[in-house]
N, C-alpha and C positions, 0 to 999 in steps of 0.2 A: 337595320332593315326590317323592324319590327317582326324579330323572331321568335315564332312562339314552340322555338321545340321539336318539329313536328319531321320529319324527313317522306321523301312522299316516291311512290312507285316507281315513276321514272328512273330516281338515281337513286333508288335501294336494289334495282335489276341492274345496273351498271354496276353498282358496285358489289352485287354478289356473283356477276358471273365474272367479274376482272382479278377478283383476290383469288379467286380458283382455280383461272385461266395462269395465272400469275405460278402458282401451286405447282400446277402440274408442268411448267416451265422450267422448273428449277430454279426458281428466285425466290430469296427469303421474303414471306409475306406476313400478314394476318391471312387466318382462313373465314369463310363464311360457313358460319352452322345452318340457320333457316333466314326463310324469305317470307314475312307473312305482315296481308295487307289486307284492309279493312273497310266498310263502305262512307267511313268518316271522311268528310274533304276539308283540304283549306288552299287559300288561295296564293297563288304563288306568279310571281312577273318574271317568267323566264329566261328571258334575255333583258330584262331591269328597261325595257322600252316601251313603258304604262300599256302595254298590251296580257293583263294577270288573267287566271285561268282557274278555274277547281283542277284541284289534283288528290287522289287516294293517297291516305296516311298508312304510311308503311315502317315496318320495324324490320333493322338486318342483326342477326347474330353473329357481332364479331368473334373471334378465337385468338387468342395468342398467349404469351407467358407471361406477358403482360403490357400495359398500354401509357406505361410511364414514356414519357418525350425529353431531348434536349430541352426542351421549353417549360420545362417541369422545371426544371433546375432555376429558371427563369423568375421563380416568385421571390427572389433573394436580389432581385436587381436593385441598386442603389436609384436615387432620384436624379434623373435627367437634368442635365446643366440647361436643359435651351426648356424642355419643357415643363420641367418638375414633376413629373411620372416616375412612379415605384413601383416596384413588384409589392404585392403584399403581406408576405413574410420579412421585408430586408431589415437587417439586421439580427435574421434568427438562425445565425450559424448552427446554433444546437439540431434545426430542422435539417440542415444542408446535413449535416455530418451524419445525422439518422437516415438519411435519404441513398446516401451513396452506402453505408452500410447495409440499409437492405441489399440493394439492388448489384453490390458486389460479391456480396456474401450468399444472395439468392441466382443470380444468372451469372457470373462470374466465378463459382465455388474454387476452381483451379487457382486464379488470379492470390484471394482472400488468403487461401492454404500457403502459397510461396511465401507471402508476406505480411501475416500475421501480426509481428512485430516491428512495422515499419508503415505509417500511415500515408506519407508521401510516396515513399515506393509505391505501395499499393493502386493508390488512386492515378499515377503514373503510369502501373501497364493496364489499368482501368482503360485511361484515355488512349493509349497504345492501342491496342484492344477493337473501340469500337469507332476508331478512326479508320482502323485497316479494315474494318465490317462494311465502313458507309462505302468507305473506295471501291472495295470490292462489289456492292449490289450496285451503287451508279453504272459500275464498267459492266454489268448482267444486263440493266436498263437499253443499257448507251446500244449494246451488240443486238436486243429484238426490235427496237425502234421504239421504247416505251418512253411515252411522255407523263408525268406526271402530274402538271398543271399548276400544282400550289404548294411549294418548296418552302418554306416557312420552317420554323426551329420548331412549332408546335407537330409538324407534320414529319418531323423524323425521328424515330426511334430509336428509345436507350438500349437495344440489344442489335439493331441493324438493319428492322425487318420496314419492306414497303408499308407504309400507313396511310392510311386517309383515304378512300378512293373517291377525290373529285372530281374536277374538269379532265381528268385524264384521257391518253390517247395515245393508238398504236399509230405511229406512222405508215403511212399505204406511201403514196410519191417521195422517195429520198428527199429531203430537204436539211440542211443543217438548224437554219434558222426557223422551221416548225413549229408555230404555238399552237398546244392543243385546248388553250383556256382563252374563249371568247371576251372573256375581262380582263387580259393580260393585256393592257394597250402598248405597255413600254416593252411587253418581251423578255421581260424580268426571268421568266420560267421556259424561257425558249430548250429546245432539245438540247443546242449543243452548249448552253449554258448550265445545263443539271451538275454534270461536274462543279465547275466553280463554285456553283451555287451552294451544292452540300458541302466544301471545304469550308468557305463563309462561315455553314452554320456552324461548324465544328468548333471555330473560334469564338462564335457567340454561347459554346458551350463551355468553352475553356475558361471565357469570362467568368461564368456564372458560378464555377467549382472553384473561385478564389474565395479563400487563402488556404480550401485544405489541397490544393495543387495551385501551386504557383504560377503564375503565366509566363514566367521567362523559361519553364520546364514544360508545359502544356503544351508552346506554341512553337519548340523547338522539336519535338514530335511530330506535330502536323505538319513542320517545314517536310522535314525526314522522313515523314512516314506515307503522307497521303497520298500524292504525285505520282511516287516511286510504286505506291501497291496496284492505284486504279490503273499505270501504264501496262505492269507486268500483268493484271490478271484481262483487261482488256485485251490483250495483245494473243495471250493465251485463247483465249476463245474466239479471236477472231481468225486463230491459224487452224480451229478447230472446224470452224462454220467453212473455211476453203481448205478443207481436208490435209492441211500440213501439219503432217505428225510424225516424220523422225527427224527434220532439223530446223535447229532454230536461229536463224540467217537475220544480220540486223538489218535486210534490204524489206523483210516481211512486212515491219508497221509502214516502209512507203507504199507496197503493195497495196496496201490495205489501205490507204490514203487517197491511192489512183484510182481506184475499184471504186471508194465513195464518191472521187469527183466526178467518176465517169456516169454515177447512178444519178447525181445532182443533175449534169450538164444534159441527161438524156429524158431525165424525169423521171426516172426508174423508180419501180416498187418494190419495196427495203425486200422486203418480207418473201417475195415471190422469185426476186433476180437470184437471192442466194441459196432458195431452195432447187433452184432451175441449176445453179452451178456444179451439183454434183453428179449432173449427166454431162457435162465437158468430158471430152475424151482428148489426152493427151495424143494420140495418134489418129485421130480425123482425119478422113480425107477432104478436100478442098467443098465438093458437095454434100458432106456432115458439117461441115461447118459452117454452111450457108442455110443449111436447115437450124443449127442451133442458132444460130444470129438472127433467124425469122422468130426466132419460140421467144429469145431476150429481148427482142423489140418489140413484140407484142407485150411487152408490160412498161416499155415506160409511155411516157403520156403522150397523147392525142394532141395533134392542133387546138381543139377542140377546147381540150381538160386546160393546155398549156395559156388559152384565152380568157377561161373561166379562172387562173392560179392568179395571172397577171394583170388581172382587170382593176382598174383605178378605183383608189376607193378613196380619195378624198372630194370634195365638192371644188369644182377646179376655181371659182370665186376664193374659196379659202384656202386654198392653194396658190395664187396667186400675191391674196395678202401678206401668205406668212414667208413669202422670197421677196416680198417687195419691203416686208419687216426686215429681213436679213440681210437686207441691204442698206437699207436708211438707219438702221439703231441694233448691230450685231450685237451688242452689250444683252438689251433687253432679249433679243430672240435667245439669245445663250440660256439668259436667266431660265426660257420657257420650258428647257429640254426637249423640244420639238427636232431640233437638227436631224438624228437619225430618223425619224418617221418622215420627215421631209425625203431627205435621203432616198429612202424605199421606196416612197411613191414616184419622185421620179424616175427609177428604176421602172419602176412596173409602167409606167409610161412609156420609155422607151423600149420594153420587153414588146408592150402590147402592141408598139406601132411596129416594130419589127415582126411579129407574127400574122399582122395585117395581109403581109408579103408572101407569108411560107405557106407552100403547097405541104399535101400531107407524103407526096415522095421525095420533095424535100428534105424534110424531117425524118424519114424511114431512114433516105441514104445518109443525112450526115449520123444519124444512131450507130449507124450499122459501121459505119469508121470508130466513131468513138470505142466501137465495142470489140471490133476487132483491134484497134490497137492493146489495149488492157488483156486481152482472149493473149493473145502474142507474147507478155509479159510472164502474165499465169502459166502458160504449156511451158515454158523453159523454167520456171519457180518448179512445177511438178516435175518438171524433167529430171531435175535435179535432188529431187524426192527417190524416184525409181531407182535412180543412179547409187545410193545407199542403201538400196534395199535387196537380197538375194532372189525371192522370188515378186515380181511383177505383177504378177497373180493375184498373188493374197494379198500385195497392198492397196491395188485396185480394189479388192472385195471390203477391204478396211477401210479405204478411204470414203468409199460411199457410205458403209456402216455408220464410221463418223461423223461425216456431214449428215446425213438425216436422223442424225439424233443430235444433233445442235442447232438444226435452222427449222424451224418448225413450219407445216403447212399451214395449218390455221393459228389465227391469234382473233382477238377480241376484235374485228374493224368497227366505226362507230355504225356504218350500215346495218352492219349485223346484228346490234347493239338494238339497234330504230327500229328494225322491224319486229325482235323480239318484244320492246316496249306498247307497241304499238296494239301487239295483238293481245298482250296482256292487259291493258290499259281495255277494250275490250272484253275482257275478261275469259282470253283463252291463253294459257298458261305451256300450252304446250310446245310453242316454238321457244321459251327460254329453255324446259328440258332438253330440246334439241338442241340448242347452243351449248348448254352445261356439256352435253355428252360427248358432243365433239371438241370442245375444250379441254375436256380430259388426258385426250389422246392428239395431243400437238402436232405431235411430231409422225403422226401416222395415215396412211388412205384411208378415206371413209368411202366409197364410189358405193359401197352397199348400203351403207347408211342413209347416203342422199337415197339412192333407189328405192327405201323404204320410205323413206319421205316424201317423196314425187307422187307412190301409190297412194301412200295417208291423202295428201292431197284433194288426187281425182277422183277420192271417194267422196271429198266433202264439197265435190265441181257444186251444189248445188246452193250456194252461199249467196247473197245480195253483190249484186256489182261492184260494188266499193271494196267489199271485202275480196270478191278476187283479183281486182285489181293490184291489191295490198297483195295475193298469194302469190300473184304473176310475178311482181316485183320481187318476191323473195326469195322468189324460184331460182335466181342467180347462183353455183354453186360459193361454200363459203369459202375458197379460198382463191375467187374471183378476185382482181383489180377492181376498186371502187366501182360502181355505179357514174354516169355524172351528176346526178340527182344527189350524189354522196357529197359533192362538196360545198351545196349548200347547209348542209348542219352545221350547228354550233351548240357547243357546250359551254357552260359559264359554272 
């Protein structure tokens, strides 16, 4: 892509306020030290659709303990049967064995101490180790709705921690199958693909640490270990984020199954429906509960949004072609791997002709089912909570305590992201501080922070039109549901 190096403003502010947002999240990251950018440009094709741009060269200060990858291990790769591609160390086990020395002896010190004198052991609970690491941050990812974009063995970390911040993306509308990477055509990095996907790499790293770890011992680990950790630490925090904290009932991951498909089928936003759930009151009366059912509808999607999700995106000529392929020569169409993207589109076809239909009290009332069925479920899961507990009181006063210190208010949305870019790219700097500052604090009311910001504003009322336009727009608070203007961005 004739790359000369250069990384440029846009996704150096992405990516310093996402590793930080990420930070104060509680999910292992890199951190960002500084953000400094310069008035050198170079030209950059955005969306790779010959429409290139000047952009500012920018430099991010990453932090960590350090930035060795699965894919490190990778330059030891023997030569491809189909293509004849090699790592460019292979055959230099003496590197391999230096390498995992470091790196066990440096961030594993516990591991190195046990076993000393036993090299396979060693490299053994090595891999033990940071397979239960990857499990565990996916199942961190999986529960705030974070998308990652570019899952690759380069892009994951020998100690465990989030790397690389590219096409990434907080989910806003529940979606399972979510791509936040505008070049992902096949979905390869879809949300609820992340899982798999880091297991995958794990074995392309067990590959790569033969013969000082055997693969019939590497990947009898990964059977064992991965599955088993990201279920239990997933499961943990997801009884955390619906405030169940004295019992652990195996009905909970279906709970918690229902709750996603009820967010899927309503269009619900990840981020906002579960911070809204820790004002659920098990003892409601019939008219509190008509009021929370108006506050949980009011976040999932619009007719509107639901038009603009499901809108056809193939050219129906070529659409055409490729079902009238799939019918004359199934052989060829197979070879294409088109089938599931065929799939979807006809889906989003028949989505959109059916929303053609639907009133927007339509869609209120069937929400407002969906959600009191699930609402019905949960009040008896908590009932059953209280039921264990001496005083009622205090686990009420717990149970909110804990929900709003696991479902955060604000996260990175891309809006948020756009506008901060924008004013920067401008060369006003100050709406990324206000994003840093309220990323800070996740999990907490800013209502006086926006009101300082609102003042900042009307002092600066006297800006060129464009630019207020831009301030109007941003005015939206940040732990608003998308914009609809939101969902046309794309990231690549």
């Amino acid at each position: 892509r004739q790359a000369d190096g250069r990384k440029v403003l846009r996704s150096s502010i992405r990516e310093f306020l996402c590793s930080e947002a990420m930070f104060h999240l509680g999910i292992p990251t890199t951190r960002a030290g500084t953000c400094v950018t310069s008035d050198s440009k170079v030209v950059r094709d955005i969306f790779y659709d010959g429409n290139p741009k000047n952009e500012r060269c920018t430099v991010v200060l990453r932090i960590a303990s350090t930035f060795l990858r699965f894919g490190s291990f990778e330059i030891f790769k023997p030569p491809d049967e189909y293509t004849g591609r090699k790592g460019p160390s292979v055959n230099r086990n003496d590197i391999r064995i230096q390498m995992l020395d470091y790196v066990i002896g440096t961030f594993y010190p516990e591991i190195q101490e046990a076993y000393s004198d036993n090299s396979v052991q060693r490299n053994a609970a090595f891999f033990k180790e940071i397979t239960k690491r990857t499990a565990r941050l996916v199942a961190e990812w999986q529960c705030v709705g974070f998308c990652h974009g570019v899952l690759n063995t380069d892009n994951m970390s020998i100690v465990g921690l989030t790397i690389d911040y590219g096409p990434f993306g907080f989910m806003d509308r529940y979606d399972p199958e979510h791509i936040c990477n505008g070049s992902d055509n096949t979905g390869r990095y879809a949300f609820n693909k992340q899982p798999e996907v880091c297991k995958w790499n794990l074995g392309k790293l067990a590959e790569a640490l033969v013969p000082e770890l055997p693969l019939e011992i590497s990947e009898l680990i990964l059977e064992e270990e991965y599955d088993a950790e990201f279920e239990k630490h997933y499961l943990q925090k997801m009884r955390k984020k619906l405030g169940l904290m004295q019992l652990e009932l195996e009905d909970d991951s279906e709970l918690v199954s229902e709750l996603l498909e009820t967010m899927h089928l309503t269009g619900g936003d990840f981020t906002n429906i579960f911070y809204l759930l820790s004002s659920f009151s098990v003892d409601c009366d019939a008219s509190k509960l008509e009021d929370f059912l108006e506050d949980l509808t009011s976040q999932c999607a619009s007719v509107e949004e639901l038009k603009v999700a499901f809108k056809p995106q193939m050219d129906p000529r070529q659409l055409s072609m490729m079902l009238m392929l799939a019918q004359s020569n199934p052989q060829l169409f197979a070879l294409m791997g088109t089938k599931a993207n065929i799939n979807k589109e006809l889906e989003r076809i028949e989505q959109s002709s059916k929303l053609q239909q639907l009133t927007a009290a339509d869609l209120l009332g069937r929400n407002k089912r969906h959600w009191k069925e699930w609402l019905e479920k949960y009040r008896v899961r908590l009932q059953k909570e209280i039921e264990s507990v001496s005083d009622a009181n205090v686990w009420k006063t717990d149970r909110v305590k804990v929900m709003n210190s696991n479902n955060p208010k604000y996260i990175l949305r891309n809006y948020i992201a756009q506008n901060a870019i924008e004013a920067a790219e401008n060369g006003d700097f100050s709406e990324v501080r206000n994003v840093l500052k309220l990323l800070e604090n996740p999990f907490q009311e800013a209502e006086c922070f926006q009101e300082e910001k609102e003042d900042a504003e009307e002092e600066g009322a006297t800006a060129a039109a464009a630019a207020c336009a831009q301030e109007t727009r941003s005015r939206l608070p940040y732990c608003s549901k998308p914009p609809l203007w939101a969902s046309e961005l794309c990231v690549t």
